[in-house]
N, C-alpha and C positions, 0 to 999 in steps of 0.2 A: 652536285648539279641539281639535283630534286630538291635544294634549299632555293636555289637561286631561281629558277623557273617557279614555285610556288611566292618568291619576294613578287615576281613579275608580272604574274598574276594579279597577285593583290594590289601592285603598282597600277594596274588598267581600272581596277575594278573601283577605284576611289571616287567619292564623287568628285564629281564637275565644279562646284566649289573649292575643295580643296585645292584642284590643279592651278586656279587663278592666284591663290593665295603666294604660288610661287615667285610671282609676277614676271613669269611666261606671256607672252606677246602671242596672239594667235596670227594663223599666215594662209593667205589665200593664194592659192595658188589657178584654183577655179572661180574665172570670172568671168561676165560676159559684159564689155561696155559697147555702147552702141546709140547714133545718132540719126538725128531725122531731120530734113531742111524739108521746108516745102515753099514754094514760088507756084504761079499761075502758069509757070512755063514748064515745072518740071520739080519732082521729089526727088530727093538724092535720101541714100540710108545707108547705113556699114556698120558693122559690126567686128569686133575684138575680143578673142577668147584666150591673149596671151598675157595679160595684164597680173601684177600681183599686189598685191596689198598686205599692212599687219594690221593689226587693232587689238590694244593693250584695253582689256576688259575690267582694269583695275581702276584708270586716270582717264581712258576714255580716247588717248591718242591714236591716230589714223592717217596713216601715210599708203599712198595709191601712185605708181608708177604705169605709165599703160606706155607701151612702145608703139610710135605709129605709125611705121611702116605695116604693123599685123593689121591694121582695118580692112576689110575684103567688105569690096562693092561691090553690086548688080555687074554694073558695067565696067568693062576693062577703060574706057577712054576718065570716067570718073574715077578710079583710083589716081591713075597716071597724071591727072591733074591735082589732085589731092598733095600727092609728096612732091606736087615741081616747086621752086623757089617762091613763086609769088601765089601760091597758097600757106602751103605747110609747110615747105622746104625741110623734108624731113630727114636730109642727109646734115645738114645743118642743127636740127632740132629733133634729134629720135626719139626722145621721149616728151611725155606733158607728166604734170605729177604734182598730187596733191598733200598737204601737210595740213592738218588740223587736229580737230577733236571734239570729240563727242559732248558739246555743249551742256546737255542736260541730262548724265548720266545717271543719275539720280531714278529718271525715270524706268531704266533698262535694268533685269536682274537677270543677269549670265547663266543663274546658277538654277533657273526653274524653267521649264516649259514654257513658250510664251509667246506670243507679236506684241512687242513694244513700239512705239514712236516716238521718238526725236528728231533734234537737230544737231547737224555738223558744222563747223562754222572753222575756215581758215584759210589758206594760199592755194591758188591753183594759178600754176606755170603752164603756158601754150606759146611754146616758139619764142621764147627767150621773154617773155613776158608776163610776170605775177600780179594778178588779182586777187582780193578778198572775194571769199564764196562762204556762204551758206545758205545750206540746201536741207529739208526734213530727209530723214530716215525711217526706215521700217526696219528694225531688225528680231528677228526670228531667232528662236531657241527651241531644238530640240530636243525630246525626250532623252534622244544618244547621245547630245551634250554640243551637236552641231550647231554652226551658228550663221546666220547668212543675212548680209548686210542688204537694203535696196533704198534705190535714193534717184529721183527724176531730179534734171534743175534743165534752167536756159542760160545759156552761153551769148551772149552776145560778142559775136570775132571781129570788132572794129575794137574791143579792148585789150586783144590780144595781136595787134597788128594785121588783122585781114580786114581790107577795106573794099569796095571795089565799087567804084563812082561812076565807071560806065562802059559800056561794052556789056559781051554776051555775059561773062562773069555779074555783074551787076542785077543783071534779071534773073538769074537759072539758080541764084542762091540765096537763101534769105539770110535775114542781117542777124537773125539772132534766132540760134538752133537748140532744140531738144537732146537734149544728154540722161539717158539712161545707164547707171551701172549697178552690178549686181556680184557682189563675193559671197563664198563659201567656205567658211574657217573651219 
């Protein structure tokens, strides 16, 4: 037993380079996405902490699943409109979910301390509906070998089937929203 807990040891204690070399996928399980509309009538915002993601630190691939039933609003009347059919229809659509990759990985070293910048560039699905996305990144390395992805872009929801030409929806939401997210691998 004292052989195997001293292997288990040394198994932790490797560097941060080595682990990648395996070509292990890192996985986030701590994320926070979260959006912001703003209209002259009224800001809506929500935020998501149940989201997970990987991202292969080797080729650069990044796949982002966010469920979205978990977005929690100020207001209870704005969630409830949020998941009805002619927003999100999220009993229909429960997740959105991203598939890309780390464009210019070149620029990002896994294996050292550091805030790098890039770009991700590839599919995002919202409500049965895929677009090309790319958006820069900031991704963070730390001394413990932690890693944490952050990346803003704009959404515009007439290209993912939310339109809304007139009525109170029309004014209270803007055409094209702010998307923050942020992982923890």
């Amino acid at each position: 037993m004292k052989i195997k807990l001293t292997n288990w040891i040394i198994a932790l204690a490797l560097p941060l380079s080595f682990a990648f070399q395996s070509g292990e996928k890192l996985v986030s399980t701590k994320s926070k996405i979260s959006f912001f509309s703003h209209t002259a009538v009224e800001d809506i915002q929500a935020e998501n902490f149940k989201s997970v993601s990987t991202l292969n630190p080797l080729n650069g691939d990044f796949v982002a699943s966010v469920p979205m039933q978990s977005f929690d609003f100020d207001k209870w009347l704005m969630e409830r409109h949020f998941n009805q059919e002619k927003f999100l229809h999220t009993k229909e659509y429960p997740k959105a979910k991203m598939i890309g990759k780390i464009v210019d990985l070149s620029k990002v070293n896994f294996s050292k301390e550091g805030v790098y910048t890039a770009n991700i560039a590839g599919d995002m699905t919202i409500r049965g509906k895929t677009n090309p996305l790319k958006a820069p990144v900031e991704i963070k390395v730390s001394s413990a070998g932690d890693v944490t992805l952050n990346t803003t872009f704009n959404i515009t929801l007439a290209d993912y089937g939310i339109a809304f030409e007139e009525g109170k929806p029309s004014t209270n939401i803007a055409k094209v929203i702010e998307v923050k997210a942020e992982f923890i691998y």
